[in-house]
C-alpha positions in Angstrom: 134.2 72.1 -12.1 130.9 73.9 -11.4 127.9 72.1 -11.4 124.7 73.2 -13.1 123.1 74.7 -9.7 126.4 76.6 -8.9 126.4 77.9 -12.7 122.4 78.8 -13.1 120.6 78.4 -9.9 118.2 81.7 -8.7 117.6 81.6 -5.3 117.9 77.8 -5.2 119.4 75.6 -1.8 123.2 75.6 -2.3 125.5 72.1 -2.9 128.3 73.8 -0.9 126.9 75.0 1.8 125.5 73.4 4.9 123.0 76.5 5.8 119.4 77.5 4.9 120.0 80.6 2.5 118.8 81.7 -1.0 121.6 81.2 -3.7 122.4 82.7 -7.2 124.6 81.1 -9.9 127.2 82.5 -11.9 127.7 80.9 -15.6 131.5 82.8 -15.5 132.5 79.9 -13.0 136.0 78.5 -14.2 137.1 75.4 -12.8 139.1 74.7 -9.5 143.1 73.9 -10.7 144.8 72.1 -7.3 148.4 72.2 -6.9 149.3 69.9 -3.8 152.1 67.8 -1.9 152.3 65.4 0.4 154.4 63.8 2.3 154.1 59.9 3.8 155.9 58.5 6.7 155.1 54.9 7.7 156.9 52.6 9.7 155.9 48.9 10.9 157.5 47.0 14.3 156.6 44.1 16.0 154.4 45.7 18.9 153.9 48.9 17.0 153.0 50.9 14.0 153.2 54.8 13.0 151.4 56.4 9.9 151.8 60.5 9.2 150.5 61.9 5.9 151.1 65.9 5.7 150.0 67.8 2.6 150.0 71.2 1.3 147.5 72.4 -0.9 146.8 76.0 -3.0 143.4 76.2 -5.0 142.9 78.5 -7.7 139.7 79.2 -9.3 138.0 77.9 -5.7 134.4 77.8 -5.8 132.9 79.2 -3.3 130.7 81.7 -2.1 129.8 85.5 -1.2 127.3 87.4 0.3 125.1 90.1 -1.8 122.8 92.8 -1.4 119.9 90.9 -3.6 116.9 90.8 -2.1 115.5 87.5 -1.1 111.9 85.7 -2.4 111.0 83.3 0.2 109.8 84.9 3.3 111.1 82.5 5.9 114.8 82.6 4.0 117.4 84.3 6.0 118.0 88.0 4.6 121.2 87.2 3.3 121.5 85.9 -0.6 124.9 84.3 -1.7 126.2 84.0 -4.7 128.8 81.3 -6.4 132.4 83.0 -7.1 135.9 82.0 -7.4 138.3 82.9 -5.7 141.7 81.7 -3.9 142.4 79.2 -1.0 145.3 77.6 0.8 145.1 74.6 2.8 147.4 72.7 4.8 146.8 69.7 6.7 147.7 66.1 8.1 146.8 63.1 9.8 148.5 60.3 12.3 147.9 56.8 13.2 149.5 55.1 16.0 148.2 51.5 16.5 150.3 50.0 20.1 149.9 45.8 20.6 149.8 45.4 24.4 149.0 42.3 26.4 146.2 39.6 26.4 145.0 40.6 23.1 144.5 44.6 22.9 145.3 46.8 20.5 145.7 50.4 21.4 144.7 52.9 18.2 145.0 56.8 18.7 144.4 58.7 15.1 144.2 62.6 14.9 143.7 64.8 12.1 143.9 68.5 11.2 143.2 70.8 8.6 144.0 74.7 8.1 142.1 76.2 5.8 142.4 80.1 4.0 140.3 81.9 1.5 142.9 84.6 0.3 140.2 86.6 -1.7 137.7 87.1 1.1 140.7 87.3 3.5 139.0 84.7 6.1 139.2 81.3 7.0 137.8 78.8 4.3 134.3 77.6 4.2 133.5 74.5 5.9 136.8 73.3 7.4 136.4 70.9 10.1 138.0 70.9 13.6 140.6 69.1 14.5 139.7 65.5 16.4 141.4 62.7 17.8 140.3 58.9 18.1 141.2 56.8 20.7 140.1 52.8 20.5 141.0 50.2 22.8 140.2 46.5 20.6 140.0 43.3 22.3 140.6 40.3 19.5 141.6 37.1 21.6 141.0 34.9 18.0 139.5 35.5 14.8 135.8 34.2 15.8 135.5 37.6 18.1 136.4 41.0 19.0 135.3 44.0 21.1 135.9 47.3 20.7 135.6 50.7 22.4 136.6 53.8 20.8 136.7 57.7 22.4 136.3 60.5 19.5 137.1 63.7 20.8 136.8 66.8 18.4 138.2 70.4 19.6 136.6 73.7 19.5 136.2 75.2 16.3 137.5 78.7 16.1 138.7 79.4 12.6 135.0 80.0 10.9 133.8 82.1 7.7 131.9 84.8 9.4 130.8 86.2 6.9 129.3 83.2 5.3 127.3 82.5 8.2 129.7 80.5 10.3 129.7 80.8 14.0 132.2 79.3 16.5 131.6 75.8 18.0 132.6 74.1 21.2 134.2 70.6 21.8 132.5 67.9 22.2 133.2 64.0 23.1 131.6 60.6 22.5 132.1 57.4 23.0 131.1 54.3 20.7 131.3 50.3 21.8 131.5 47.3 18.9 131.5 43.9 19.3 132.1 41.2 16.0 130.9 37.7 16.1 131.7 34.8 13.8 129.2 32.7 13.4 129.9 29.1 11.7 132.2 30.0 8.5 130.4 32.4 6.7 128.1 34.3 9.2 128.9 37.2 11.0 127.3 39.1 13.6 128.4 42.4 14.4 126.1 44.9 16.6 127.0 48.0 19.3 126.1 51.6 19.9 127.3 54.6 19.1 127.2 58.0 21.3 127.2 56.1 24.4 126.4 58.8 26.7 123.6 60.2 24.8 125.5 63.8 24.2 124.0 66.9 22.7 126.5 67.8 20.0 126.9 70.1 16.7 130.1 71.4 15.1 129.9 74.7 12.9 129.2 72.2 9.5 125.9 71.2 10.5 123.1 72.5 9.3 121.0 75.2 9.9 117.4 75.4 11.6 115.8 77.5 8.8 113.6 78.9 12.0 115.9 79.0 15.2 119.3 79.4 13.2 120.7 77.1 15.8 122.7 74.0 14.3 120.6 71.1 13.9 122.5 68.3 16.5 123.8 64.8 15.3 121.9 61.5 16.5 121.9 60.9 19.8 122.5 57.2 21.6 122.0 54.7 18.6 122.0 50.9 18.7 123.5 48.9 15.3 123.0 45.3 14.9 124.4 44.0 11.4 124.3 40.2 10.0 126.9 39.5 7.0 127.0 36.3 4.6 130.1 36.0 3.4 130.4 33.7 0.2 
């Protein structure tokens, strides 16, 4: 259901919305009702493994939100006021895991997922879908005392966007992350790597907004983990 801010806010941040706007609540708010399938297919073999979960979704009541012709109050807000509404949305959607056992200890991992989204009221995609991606990860285990790991995430262009909620289309983009695991003695164990190996510039159309450039504000670039767990 609708939270107080969605409810009574004036002109405050919004809670559904990754963008720098001004907001107004609506007290009539009634709560989403899903109605939703799914469908699982799994299957398990010696050198391989296959996961699919599709579902269909229809949301009624779906909180969400619109554009107005209020003025704004703060003078570095964007000119544009929103308020909460409900309306109609459709969704449909799935994800697939292949995990492949090849020789001298790697395991080959591809996942991808998808999801189509439709607000029926304002006759435009739904707010905040993400793209489709696919992960790719190549794991190296030769025992239980260590394992290395390389995985290539690779999310597609983003077309479908809610224009008229401030949405703009994004390009692809591609990483690539490295892990390595360590036991040490029984109950210590190491784990460090780093993540965006290449140091690549990249946004997709749910990241936030530079309240002064408008431009998407980009995700970390090259990071280094190191983690230490007890286990008792």
């Amino acid at each position: 259901t609708a939270d107080a801010t969605e409810r009574y806010s004036d002109r405050l941040p919004s809670s559904k919305a990754q963008m720098s706007a001004e907001f107004v609540g609506n007290p009539a708010l009634r709560p989403e009702r899903s109605t939703q399938a799914d469908l699982w297919l799994e299957t398990a073999h010696p050198s391989w493994s296959l996961s699919l979960n599709l579902f269909a979704r229809r949301l009624d009541n779906y909180i969400t939100i619109e554009p107005t012709d209020l003025p704004k109050r703060l003078p570095l807000s964007p000119p544009t006021v929103f308020r909460y509404v409900n309306g109609t949305a459709t969704f449909y959607g799935g994800e697939a895991t292949l995990a492949v056992r090849l020789p001298y200890a790697l395991t080959l991992t591809t996942t991808g997922g998808y999801l189509w989204g439709q607000d029926e009221t304002r006759d435009e995609p739904a707010f905040g879908v993400a793209p489709p991606r696919v992960d790719i990860g190549l794991r190296y285990e030769p025992s239980a005392r260590f394992f290395a790991e390389a995985t290539l995430h690779r999310v597609a262009r983003q077309d479908r966007v809610a224009t008229s909620r401030g949405e703009v289309p994004t390009d692809g983009y591609t990483t690539l992350d490295l892990k390595a695991g360590l036991r040490v003695l029984r109950q210590w164990r190491l784990q460090f790597g780093v993540q965006n190996l290449t140091d690549a510039a990249y946004a997709d159309h749910l990241n936030a907004k530079n309240p002064f450039t408008g431009r998407r504000i980009p995700e970390p670039g090259r990071v280094f983990f190191l983690d230490l767990t007890l286990a008792f």
